[in-house]
N, C-alpha and C positions, 0 to 999 in steps of 0.2 A: 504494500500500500504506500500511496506518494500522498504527505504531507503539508499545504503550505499554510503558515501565519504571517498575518502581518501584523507585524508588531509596533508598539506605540511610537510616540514622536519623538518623548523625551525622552531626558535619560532615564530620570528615578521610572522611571514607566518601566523602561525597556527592563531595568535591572527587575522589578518585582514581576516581568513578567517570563521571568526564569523557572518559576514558582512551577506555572503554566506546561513548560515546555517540557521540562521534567515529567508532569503529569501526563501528559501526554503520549510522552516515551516508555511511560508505565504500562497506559492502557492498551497500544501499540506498541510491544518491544521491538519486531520486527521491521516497523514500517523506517522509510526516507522521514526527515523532517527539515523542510526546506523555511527559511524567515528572508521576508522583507522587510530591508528595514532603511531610516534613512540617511543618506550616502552619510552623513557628516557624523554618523551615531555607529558607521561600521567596524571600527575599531574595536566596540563591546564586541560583537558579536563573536568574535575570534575565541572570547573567555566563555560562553555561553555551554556548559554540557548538551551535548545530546544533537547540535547541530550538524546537518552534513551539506549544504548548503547556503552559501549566503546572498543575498540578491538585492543590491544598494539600489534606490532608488531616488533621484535628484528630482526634486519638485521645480528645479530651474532646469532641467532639460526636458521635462515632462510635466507643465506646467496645464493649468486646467483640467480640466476633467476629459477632455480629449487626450492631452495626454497620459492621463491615470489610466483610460481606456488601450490606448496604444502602449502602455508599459506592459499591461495585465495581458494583452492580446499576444504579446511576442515571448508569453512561457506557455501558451496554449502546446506546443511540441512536448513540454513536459509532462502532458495529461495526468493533470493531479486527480488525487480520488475526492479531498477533503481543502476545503479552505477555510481558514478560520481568522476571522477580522474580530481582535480585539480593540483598534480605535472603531466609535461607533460610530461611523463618519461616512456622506452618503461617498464622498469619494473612495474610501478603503471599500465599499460593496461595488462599485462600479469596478474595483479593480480586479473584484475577488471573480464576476460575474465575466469580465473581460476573458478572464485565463481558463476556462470553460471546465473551470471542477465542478463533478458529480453535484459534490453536495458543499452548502456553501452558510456556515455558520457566522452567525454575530449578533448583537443588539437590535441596530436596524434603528436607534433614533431619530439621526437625522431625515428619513424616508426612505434609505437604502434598501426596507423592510423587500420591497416587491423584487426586490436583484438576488434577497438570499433564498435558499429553502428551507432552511431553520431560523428562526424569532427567537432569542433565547430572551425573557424577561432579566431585567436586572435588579440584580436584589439592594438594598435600603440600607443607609445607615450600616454599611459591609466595610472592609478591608480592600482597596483595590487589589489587592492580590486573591482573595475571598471572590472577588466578581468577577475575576477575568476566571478563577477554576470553576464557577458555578455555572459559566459558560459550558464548558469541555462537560462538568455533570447532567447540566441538562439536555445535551446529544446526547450524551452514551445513557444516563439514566443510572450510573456510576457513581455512588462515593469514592472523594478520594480525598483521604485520609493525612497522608504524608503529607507536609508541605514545607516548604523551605525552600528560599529565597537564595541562590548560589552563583556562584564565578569562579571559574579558573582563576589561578595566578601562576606562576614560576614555584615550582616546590623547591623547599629550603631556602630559602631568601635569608641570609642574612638580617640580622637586625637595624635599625638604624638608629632606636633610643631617641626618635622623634615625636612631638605632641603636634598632631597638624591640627590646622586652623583654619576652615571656610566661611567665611561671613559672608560668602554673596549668595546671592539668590537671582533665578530668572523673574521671579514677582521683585518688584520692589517694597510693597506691605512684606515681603520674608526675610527683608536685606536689612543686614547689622548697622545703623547709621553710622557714620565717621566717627562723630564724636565719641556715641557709647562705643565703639570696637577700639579706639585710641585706649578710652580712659581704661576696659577690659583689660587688652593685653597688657598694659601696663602695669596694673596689679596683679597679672598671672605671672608675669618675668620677675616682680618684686617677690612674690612669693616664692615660684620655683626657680631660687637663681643658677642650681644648678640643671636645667631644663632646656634643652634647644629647643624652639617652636620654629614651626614650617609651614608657611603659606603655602596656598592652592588654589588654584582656580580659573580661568579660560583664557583665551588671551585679550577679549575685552573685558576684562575684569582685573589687569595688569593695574592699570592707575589706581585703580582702588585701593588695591594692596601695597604699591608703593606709596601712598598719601597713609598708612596705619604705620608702615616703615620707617617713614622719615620722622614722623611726628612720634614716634615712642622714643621713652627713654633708655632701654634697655638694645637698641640693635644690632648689638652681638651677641645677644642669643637669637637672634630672627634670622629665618633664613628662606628665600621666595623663589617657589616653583610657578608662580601661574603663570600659565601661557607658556609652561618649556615641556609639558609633559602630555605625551598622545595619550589618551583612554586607559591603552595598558600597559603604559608606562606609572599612571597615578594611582591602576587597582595594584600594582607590585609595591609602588611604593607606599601605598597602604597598609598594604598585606606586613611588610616590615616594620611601620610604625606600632609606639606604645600604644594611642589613643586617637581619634578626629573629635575634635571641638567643633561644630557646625552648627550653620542655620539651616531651616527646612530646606533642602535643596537635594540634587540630583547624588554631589558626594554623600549625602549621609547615605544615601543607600548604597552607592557603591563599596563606602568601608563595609556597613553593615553587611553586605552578602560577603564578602572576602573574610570573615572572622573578626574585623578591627574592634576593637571596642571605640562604641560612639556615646559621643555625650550631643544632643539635637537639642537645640534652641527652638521652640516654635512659639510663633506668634499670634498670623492671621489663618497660617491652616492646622487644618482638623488632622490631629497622631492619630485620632482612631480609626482616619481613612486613608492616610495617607503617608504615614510614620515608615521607617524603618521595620520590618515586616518579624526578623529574626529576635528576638526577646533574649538572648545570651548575650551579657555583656552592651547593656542598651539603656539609657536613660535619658528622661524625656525631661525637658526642663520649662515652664512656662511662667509668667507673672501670674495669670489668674486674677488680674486685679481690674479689668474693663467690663462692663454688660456685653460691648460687643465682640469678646473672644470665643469659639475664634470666628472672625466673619468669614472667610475665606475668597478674599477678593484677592485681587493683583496687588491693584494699588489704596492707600488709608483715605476714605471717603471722610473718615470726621476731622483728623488731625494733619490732615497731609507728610506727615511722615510717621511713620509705624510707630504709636506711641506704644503696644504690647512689647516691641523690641527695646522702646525705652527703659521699660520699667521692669526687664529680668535682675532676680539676683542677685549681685556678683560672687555673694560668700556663699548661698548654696555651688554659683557653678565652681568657683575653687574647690568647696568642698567634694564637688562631684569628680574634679579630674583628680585628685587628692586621694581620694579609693581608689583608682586607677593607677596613679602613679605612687603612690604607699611612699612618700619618699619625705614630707612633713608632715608636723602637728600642726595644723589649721587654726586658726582663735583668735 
């Protein structure tokens, strides 16, 4: 049996929806399991168990739905049995419908509904990882039980006795403002002086981290990856580090599927739909101090900048990377 998914847009998507592919390799040992996914996100793919093909595709060279149609039409040679669109998006059914599989699973929200053959309802107040498997259960009519959220890395990696540090976010309501990530780090280096911290993060997200860099007073213990390292270059260099300090964002799930222990800052979105998936070594840290947390917008409708990211902590998150790192008395 031949396999395809297309898998989500983002990262954090892409990585919880490892979860999935896994499951799937379960219910079918046997079968191909072919992903789409897209071109700028191909790099995950490489760490994904269970894959045997990978099929990039550029929204700039196949742009509309004409070309989602023409992408999907040029794996029809591949005569898949199964298609399974987890974005619920009318384009991801137009693409599933293009490439002429048997049968052809997803949501079906946005009106994609008449391109697939299976509707799978989506279930409420769930775990994205929870609704992209309850998909695969409601075809097969299957529990599946197992679940866990994974990525390859390079086995035995060396250590590197680094605490990394993501403050950015694709929403800007999830992104650590300058000032509070200045005044943070600084009292994290103040505490653990014996501690190298390590930035991370895209390469537009490079100024950011240089403007927490220059403005701290401690930067010889900092030291900046963003923007130097490919996909799985940053899950290795995960995989090695002590800890990742983040805000909701696509790293927290990458550490979290590679083993890292994460400590997640969240603000405006919802941990209980959208967290880090694996519960080993994981802690979730939030103000709790607003009516409207979490709203889960992009961007802050009342305050104009993330006032939930104003108001974390700072001596719970010491105290939380401080379990982690066992290396002070906290007080």
């Amino acid at each position: 049996m031949k396999i395809l998914v297309r898998v989500p847009n983002w990262l954090g998507d892409v990585v919880m929806s490892t979860a999935f592919i896994a499951a799937v390799k379960q219910l079918y040992p046997d079968s191909t399991v072919d992903i789409i996914i897209k071109s700028e996100l191909k790099g995950i793919a490489s760490l994904i168990p269970g894959i045997d093909q990978i099929l990039p595709f550029s929204k700039k060279e196949f742009s509309g739905l004409s070309g989602v149609f023409r992408f999907g039409k040029g794996l029809r040679p591949q005569k898949y049995d199964i298609y399974f669109s987890l974005p619920d998006s009318i384009s991801s059914a137009v693409m599933g419908w293009a490439t002429g599989a048997k049968k052809r699973v997803g949501f079906g929200k946005e009106g994609g509904f008449f391109l697939l053959t299976k509707i799978a309802k989506k279930p409420k107040d769930t775990h994205r990882v929870d609704e992209y498997i309850s998909l695969l259960e409601q075809f097969t009519g299957k529990a599946i039980d197992n679940r866990q959220v994974k990525l390859n890395t390079t086995p035995n990696l060396p250590k590197n006795n680094l605490v990394l540090v993501n403050f950015n976010s694709e929403a800007e309501s999830r992104r650590m403002p300058l000032g509070i990530g200045i005044s943070l780090i600084n009292k994290l280096t103040n505490t653990f002086k014996d501690t190298d911290f390590a930035f991370i993060g895209a390469p537009k997200e490079a100024d950011y981290v240089n403007q927490l860099i220059i403005n701290s007073d401690h930067a010889s213990q900092l030291q900046n990856y963003a923007g130097k390292t490919s996909l799985p270059e940053l899950a290795n260099l995960m995989a090695a580090s002590k800890v990742l300090l983040t805000t909701d964002s696509g790293p927290a799930h990458l550490a979290n599927s590679v083993g890292t222990p994460v400590i997640a800052l969240f603000g405006a979105g919802n941990e209980f739909n959208t967290g880090p998936y694996n519960k080993n070594n994981l802690t979730i840290l939030r103000a709790n101090r607003l009516d409207c947390e979490p709203c889960v917008r992009n961007t802050c409708q009342l305050y104009g900048t993330p006032k939930c990211m104003e108001l974390l902590d700072e001596f719970q998150i010491i105290e939380a990377l401080n379990n982690y790192l066992n290396t002070t008395k906290v007080g």
